[in-house]
C-alpha positions in Angstrom: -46.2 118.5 -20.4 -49.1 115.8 -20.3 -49.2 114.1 -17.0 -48.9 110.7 -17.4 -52.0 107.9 -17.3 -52.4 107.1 -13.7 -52.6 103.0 -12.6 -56.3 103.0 -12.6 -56.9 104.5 -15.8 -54.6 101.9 -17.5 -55.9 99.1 -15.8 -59.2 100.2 -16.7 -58.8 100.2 -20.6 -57.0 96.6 -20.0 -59.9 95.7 -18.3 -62.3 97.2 -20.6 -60.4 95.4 -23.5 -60.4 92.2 -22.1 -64.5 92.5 -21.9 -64.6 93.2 -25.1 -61.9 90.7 -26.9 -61.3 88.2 -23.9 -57.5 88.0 -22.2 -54.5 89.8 -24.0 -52.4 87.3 -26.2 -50.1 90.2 -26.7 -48.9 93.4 -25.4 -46.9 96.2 -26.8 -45.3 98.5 -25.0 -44.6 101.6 -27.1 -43.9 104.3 -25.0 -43.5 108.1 -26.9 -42.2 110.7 -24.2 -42.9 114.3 -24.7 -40.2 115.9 -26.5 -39.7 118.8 -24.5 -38.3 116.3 -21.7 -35.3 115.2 -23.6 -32.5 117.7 -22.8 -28.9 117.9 -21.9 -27.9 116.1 -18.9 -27.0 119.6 -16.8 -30.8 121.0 -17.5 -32.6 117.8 -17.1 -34.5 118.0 -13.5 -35.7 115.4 -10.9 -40.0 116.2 -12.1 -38.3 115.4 -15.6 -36.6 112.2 -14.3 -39.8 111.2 -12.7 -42.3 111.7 -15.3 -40.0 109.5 -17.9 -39.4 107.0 -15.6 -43.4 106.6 -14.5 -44.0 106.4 -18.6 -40.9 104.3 -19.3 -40.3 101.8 -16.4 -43.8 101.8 -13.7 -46.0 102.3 -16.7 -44.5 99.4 -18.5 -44.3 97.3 -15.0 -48.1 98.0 -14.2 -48.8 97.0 -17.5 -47.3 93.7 -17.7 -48.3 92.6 -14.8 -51.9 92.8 -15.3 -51.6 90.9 -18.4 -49.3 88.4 -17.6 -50.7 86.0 -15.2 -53.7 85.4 -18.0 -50.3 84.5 -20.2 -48.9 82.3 -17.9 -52.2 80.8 -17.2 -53.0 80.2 -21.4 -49.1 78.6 -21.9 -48.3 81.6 -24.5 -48.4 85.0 -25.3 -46.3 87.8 -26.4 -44.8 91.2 -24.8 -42.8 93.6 -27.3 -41.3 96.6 -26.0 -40.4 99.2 -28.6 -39.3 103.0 -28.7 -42.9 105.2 -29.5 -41.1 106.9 -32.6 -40.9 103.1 -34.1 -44.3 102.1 -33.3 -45.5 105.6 -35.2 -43.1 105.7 -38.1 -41.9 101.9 -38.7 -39.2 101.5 -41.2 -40.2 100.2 -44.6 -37.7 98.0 -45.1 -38.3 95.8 -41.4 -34.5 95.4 -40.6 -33.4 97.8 -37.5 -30.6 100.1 -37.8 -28.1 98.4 -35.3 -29.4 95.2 -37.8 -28.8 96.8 -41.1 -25.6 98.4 -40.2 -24.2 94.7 -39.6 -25.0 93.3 -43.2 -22.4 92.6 -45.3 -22.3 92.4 -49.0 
């Protein structure tokens, strides 16, 4: 399993971005966890636990808050938070599943 990015290495490419393109208007948070993590309840294990969380919640938590104060401090901006399959494969047709299944003819 690939170890997550560490703190410093994501604040690094935030700051390195923001040298480059000024402060983040936007931020998406996509995260795509190794496959071989997702598993029945009874064989899932506390490193397993621990290494989704650190993509799916701290990851996501250090993330926004490095961008956010800029946010705050511009009046606008934008955080999306997305499943990693979406961001790679998006559906053609732009309407979500739980979304689609509610249209009526």
């Amino acid at each position: 399993m690939d170890r997550p990015v560490s703190r410093a290495a994501r604040t690094e490419a935030i700051d390195t971005l923001e040298d480059q393109l000024g402060p983040a208007e936007g931020l998406c948070v996509s995260p795509l966890p190794d496959v071989a993590t997702i598993k029945p309840v009874a064989d899932t294990t506390a490193e397993d636990l621990h290494a989704a969380l650190e993509l799916g919640v701290v990851g996501t938590a250090a993330a926004v808050g490095r961008v956010l104060p800029a946010m705050r401090a511009a009046g606008r901006g934008t955080l999306l938070f997305t499943t990693g399959s979406a961001a790679l494969t998006p559906r053609q047709s732009g309407t979500p599943p739980a979304a689609g299944s509610t249209r009526r003819s």
